[in-house]
C-alpha positions, 0 to 999 in steps of 0.5 A, spaced: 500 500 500 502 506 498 505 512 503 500 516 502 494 511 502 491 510 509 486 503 511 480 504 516 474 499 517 467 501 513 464 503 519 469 509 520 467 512 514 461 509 510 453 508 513 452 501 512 444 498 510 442 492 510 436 490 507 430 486 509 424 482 506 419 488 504 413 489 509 407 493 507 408 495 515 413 499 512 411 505 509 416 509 505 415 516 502 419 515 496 414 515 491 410 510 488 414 505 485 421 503 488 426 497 483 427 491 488 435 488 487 435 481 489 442 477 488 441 476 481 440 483 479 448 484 481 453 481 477 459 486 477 456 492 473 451 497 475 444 495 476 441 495 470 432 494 471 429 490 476 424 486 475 421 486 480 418 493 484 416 495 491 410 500 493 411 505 496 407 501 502 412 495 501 419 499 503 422 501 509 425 509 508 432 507 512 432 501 507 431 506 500 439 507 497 440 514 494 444 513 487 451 510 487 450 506 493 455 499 493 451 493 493 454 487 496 451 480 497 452 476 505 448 471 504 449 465 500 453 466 494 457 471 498 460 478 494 456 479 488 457 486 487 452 492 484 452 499 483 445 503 483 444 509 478 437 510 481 434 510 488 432 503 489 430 498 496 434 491 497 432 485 500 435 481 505 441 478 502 444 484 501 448 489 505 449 496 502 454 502 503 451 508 503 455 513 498 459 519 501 461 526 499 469 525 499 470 518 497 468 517 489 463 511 489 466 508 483 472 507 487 468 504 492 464 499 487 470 496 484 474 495 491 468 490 493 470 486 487 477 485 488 480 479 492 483 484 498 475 485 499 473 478 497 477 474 501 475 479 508 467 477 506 469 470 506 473 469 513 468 474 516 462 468 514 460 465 520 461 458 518 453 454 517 450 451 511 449 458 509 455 463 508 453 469 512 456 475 514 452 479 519 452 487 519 457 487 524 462 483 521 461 486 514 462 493 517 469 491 520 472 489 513 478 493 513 477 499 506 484 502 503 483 509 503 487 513 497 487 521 496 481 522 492 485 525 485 488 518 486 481 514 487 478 518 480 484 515 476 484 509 479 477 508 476 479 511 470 484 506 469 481 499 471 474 502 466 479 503 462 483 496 462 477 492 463 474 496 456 479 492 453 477 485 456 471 486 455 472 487 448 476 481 447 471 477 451 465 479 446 469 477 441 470 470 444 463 469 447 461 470 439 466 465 436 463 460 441 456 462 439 458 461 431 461 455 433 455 452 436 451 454 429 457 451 425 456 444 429 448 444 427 449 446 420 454 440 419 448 436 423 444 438 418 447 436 412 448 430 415 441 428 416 439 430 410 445 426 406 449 432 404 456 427 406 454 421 403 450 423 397 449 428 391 443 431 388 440 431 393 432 434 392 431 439 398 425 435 403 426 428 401 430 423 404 436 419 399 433 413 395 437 409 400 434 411 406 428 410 410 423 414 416 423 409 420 420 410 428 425 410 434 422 405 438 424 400 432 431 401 435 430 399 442 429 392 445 428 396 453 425 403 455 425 405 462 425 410 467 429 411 473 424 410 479 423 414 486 426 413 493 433 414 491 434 418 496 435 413 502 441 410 499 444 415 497 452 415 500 459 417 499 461 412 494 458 405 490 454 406 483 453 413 479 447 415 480 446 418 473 441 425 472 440 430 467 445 435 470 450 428 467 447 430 461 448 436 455 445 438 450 451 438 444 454 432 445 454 425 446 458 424 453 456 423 460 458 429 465 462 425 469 466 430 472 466 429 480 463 435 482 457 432 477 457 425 481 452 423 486 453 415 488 447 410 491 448 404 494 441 400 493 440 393 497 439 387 491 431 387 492 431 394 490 425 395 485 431 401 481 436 395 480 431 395 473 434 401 471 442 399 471 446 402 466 450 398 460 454 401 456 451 403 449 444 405 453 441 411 451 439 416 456 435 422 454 431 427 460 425 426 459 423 433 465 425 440 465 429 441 458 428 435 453 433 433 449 439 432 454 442 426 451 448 422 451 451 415 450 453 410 456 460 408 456 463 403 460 461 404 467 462 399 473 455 400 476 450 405 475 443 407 475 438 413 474 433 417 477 426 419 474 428 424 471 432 420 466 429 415 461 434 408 459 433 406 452 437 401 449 438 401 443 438 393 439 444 390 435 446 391 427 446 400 426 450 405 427 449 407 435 453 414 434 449 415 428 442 416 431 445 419 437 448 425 433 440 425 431 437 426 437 442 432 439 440 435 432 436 441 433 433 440 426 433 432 429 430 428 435 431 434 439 426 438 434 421 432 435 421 431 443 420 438 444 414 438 439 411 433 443 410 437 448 408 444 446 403 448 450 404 443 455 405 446 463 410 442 465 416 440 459 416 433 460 416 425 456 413 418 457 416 412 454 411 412 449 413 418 446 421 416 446 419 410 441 416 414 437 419 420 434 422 418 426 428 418 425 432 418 417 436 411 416 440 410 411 439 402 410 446 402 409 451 400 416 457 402 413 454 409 410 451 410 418 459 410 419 461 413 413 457 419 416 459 418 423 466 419 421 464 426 417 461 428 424 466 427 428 471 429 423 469 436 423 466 436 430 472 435 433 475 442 431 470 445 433 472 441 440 479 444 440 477 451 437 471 450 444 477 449 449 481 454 446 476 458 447 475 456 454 482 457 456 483 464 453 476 466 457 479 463 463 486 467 463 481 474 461 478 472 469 484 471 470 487 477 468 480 481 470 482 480 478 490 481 476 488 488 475 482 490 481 489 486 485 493 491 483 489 496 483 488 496 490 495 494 492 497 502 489 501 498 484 497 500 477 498 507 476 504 510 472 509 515 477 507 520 472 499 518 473 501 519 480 505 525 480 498 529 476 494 526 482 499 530 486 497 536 483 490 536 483 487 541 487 484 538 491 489 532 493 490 531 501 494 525 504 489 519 505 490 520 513 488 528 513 482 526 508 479 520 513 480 525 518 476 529 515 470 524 513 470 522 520 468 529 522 463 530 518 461 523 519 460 526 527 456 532 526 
């Protein structure tokens, strides 16, 4: 920290207000209609439109946040941060800080993300299921205090840097977008025999090819059964849901963040369910066309929420999988089954009746595989690249707040005109100066 900076507590210099849910036994005066920021409404940037509103009935005065307050999650998912450019009210897991006249408020906003502030909200957390930071804890985290000049170059620059991430990460989140349009178009032309055909009439199927109903392919269609949860436990078969399923891709999500296990008995009715590799799994609640192929697994069953298809002897497994996850495809059928209904979800009948185009040929079924996955797999290296490089740029987006907060960011001349500014004071005079204020 620089000579010139000074490092107080919150509540030395800052009003801290914490929200509350809303009561209509707390009248405001604050006009008819106040923005409610939740959680969700704070995501690093100002707050843009609320969903939600407050009459003037339902917002408690002293929880009504003039423009520019620091809103800071401390239930939760703790240090979500967002900056107000109207008045607003707030719920209750969220503390806020108040903007004051000697302390620009930017400055403020940006320091509650930087990991200095982020790693005091966590150890200050009390330790239950649910992280919470009280108010008193919250108003004891330590704030690094510059001269005021320094504190408005300070923004200037960290806007100015993340404006150039920012463009960067739009480039790549746009590439990525591309991508998944690429992979369809080349699911497209695959079903409709744009590889292994020529002259193809656009809306019919090749000659050698057929409509065929799904349920011709499978030998066995299942649901997982309810009551799993009693054999829950830490380690034993893979219980399977739809969040081990995606939707571009035929792979399981098996990563362990993802895993559950069970340990059902041997005369448990859900030992009908157990996986064998090649089955198909589809979601048949919530968001259809999840999909994906079993691979080899020691022991694994699935939940209600996953239907086990599978599949018969003598086609191309792959072949069909790539045409259920095709938007064009399965999933394009699955979802049509269920329009207008008010809750998605699929019976088994459903699962063996959606058509599927069959080449009458194998060795067409994999000749057409091949395509795929020739040119999916550069789609899978551009993907991880792209990962990887929006990795670095969070990365480097928490580089430059810890910087920041360090006094390491700014250049010796950026310094030197701060210095010259008319109205800078060493840090230390100007929390004297504050402290005052705040007294009278």
């Amino acid at each position: 920290m620089r000579e010139d900076w000074v490092e107080c507590e919150l509540k030395e210099i800052f009003e801290i207000v914490t929200g509350n849910t809303p009561s209509k036994k707390e009248p405001s005066n604050y006009g008819s209609e106040i923005p409610f920021v939740k959680p969700p409404n704070l995501w690093n940037k100002p707050v843009k439109e609320t969903q939600e509103y407050l009459t003037n009935s339902g917002a408690k005065k002293s929880r009504v946040l003039p423009p520019f307050s620091t809103l800071i999650t401390c239930i939760g998912n703790l240090g979500r941060v967002g900056i107000n450019k109207e008045v607003v009210t707030f719920n209750q897991q969220i503390n806020a800080i108040k903007p004051i006249k000697h302390i620009y408020s930017f400055y403020t906003f940006y320091q509650a993300q930087s990991p200095y502030f982020k790693l005091q909200l966590e150890k200050k957390s009390s330790a239950t299921t649910v992280a919470i930071v009280n108010k008193g804890n919250f108003q004891a985290i330590r704030y690094k205090l510059p001269p005021l000049p320094e504190q408005r170059v300070i923004v200037s620059k960290i806007e100015q840097l993340f404006s150039e991430l920012d463009n960067g990460i739009a480039n790549l989140t746009t590439a990525q977008a591309q991508l998944k349009v690429y992979r369809q178009a080349v699911l497209k032309k695959a079903f409709e025999g744009g590889f292994t055909n020529s002259n193809i009439q656009e809306g019919e199927l090749p000659k050698n090819w057929k409509w065929i109903e799904s349920g011709e392919l499978f030998s066995f269609v299942t649901s997982g059964s309810r009551g799993w949860a009693k054999y829950y436990s830490e380690s034993g078969a893979i219980f399977i849901r739809i969040t081990n399923l995606n939707f571009d891709t035929l792979q399981l999500d098996l990563r362990e963040s993802k895993l559950k296990y069970v340990n059902p008995p041997n005369n448990s009715e859900g030992l009908r369910t157990k996986v064998e590799e090649g089955d198909f799994l589809f979601s048949i609640t919530g968001y259809l066309g999840m999909f994906a192929i079993a691979p080899k697994l020691e022991n694994a069953f699935v939940n209600q929420h996953v239907s086990l298809c599978r599949p018969k002897d003598g086609f191309d497994k792959k072949y069909v999988g790539y045409w259920i996850i095709s938007k064009t495809g399965g999933h394009y059928h699955l979802n049509q089954i269920q329009r207008g209904a008010v809750k998605a979800g699929l019976n088994l009948d459903d699962l063996k009746s959606f058509p599927v185009p069959f080449p009458s040929s194998v060795q067409e079924q994999h000749q057409i595989v091949q395509e795929i996955e020739s040119r999916l797999s550069v789609c899978d290296k551009l993907e991880e690249s792209i990962a990887e490089s929006l990795e670095k740029a969070e990365a480097l987006r928490q580089s430059i707040l810890k910087k920041a907060f360090e006094g390491k960011l700014l250049t010796q001349q950026e310094l030197a005109a701060c210095k010259m500014a008319k109205d800078y004071e060493p840090a230390s005079v100007l929390l004297e100066r504050i402290k005052k204020e705040k007294k009278e």
